[in-house]
VMD Tcl script that draws the C-alpha trace (Angstrom):
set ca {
  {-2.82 11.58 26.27}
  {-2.21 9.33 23.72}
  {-1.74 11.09 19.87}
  {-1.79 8.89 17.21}
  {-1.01 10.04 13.46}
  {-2.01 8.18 10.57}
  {0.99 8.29 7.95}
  {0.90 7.20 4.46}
  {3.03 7.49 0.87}
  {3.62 11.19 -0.24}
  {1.90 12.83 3.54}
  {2.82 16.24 3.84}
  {5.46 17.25 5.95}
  {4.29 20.41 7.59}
  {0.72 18.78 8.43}
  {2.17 16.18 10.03}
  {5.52 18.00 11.91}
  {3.29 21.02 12.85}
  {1.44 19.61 15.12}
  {4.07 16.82 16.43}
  {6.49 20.04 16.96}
  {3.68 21.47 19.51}
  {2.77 18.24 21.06}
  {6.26 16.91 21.05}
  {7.43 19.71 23.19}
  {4.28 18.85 26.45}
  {6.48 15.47 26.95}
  {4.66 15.28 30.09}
  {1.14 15.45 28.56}
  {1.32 13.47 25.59}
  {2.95 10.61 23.77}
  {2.85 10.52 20.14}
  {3.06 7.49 18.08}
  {3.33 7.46 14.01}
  {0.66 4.35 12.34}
  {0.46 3.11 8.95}
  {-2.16 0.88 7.16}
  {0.27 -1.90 7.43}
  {3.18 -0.45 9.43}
  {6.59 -0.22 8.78}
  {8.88 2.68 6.86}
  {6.80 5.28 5.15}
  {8.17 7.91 2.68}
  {6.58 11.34 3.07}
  {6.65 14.06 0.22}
  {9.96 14.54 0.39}
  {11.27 11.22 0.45}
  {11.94 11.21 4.44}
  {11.26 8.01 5.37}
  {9.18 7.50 8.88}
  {8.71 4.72 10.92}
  {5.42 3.72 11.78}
  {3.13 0.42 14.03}
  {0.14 -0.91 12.46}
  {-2.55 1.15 12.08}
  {-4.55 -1.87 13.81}
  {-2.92 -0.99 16.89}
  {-4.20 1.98 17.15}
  {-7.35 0.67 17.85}
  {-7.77 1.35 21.97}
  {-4.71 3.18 22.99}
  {-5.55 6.47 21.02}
  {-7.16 9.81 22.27}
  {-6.13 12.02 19.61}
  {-6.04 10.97 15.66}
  {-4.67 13.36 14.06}
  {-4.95 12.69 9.95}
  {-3.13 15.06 7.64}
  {-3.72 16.15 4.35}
  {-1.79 16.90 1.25}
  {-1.67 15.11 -2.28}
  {-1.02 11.85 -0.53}
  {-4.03 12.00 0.42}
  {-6.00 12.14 -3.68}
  {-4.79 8.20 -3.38}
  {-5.90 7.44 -0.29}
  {-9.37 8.47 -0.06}
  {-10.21 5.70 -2.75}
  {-8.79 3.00 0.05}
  {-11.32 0.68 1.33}
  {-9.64 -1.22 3.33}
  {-7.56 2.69 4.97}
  {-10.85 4.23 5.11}
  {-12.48 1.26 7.21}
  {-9.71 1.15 9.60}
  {-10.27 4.59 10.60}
  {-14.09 4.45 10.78}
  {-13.30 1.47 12.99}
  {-11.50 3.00 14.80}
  {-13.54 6.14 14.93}
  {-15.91 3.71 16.66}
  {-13.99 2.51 19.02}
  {-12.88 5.33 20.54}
  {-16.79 7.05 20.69}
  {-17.41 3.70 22.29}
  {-14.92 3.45 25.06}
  {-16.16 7.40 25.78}
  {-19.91 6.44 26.01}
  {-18.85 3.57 28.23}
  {-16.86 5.48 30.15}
  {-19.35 8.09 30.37}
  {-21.87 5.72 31.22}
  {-20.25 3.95 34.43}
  {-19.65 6.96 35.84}
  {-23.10 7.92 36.11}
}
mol new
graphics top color blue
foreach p $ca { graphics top sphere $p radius 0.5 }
foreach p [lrange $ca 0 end-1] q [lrange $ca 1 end] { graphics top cylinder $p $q radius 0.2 }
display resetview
């Protein structure tokens, strides 16, 4: 399965390396891949920097979104253009499961 995990300025660590820690260690089961709104180097809360892809990329290829929290987060939830992304998203992936679902029947 493919996990994708939306990173952005001041993320926090443990909500984020938690979960990549667990998922990270089932190799054979999933592939994890850090996005971004615009890609590139992103600093977390403290100051490690991560590389991530576009978060347009994201678009088909993910399963799992994984989205953590933490003060970054107080300056994100005012972003438009973030917070469109992952709706659009959102909708892609229910729609590739209903049309999935649906030739199968």
């Amino acid at each position: 399965m493919n996990v994708g995990v939306l990173l952005f300025e001041d993320f926090e660590t443990l909500d984020v390396f938690g979960p990549v820690e667990i998922l990270g260690r089932l190799k054979d089961f999933y592939t994890i891949t850090f996005y971004s709104l615009y890609g590139g180097l992103i600093k977390n809360s403290h100051n490690v920097s991560i590389l991530t892809e576009k978060l347009e990329r994201a678009d088909k290829r993910v399963e799992i979104f994984l989205i953590p929290g933490g003060l970054g987060t107080r300056k994100e939830v005012d972003n438009v253009l973030l917070i469109d992304k992952i709706k659009q998203i959102e909708y892609n992936w229910i729609e590739n499961k209903d049309n999935d679902s649906f030739s199968v029947s």
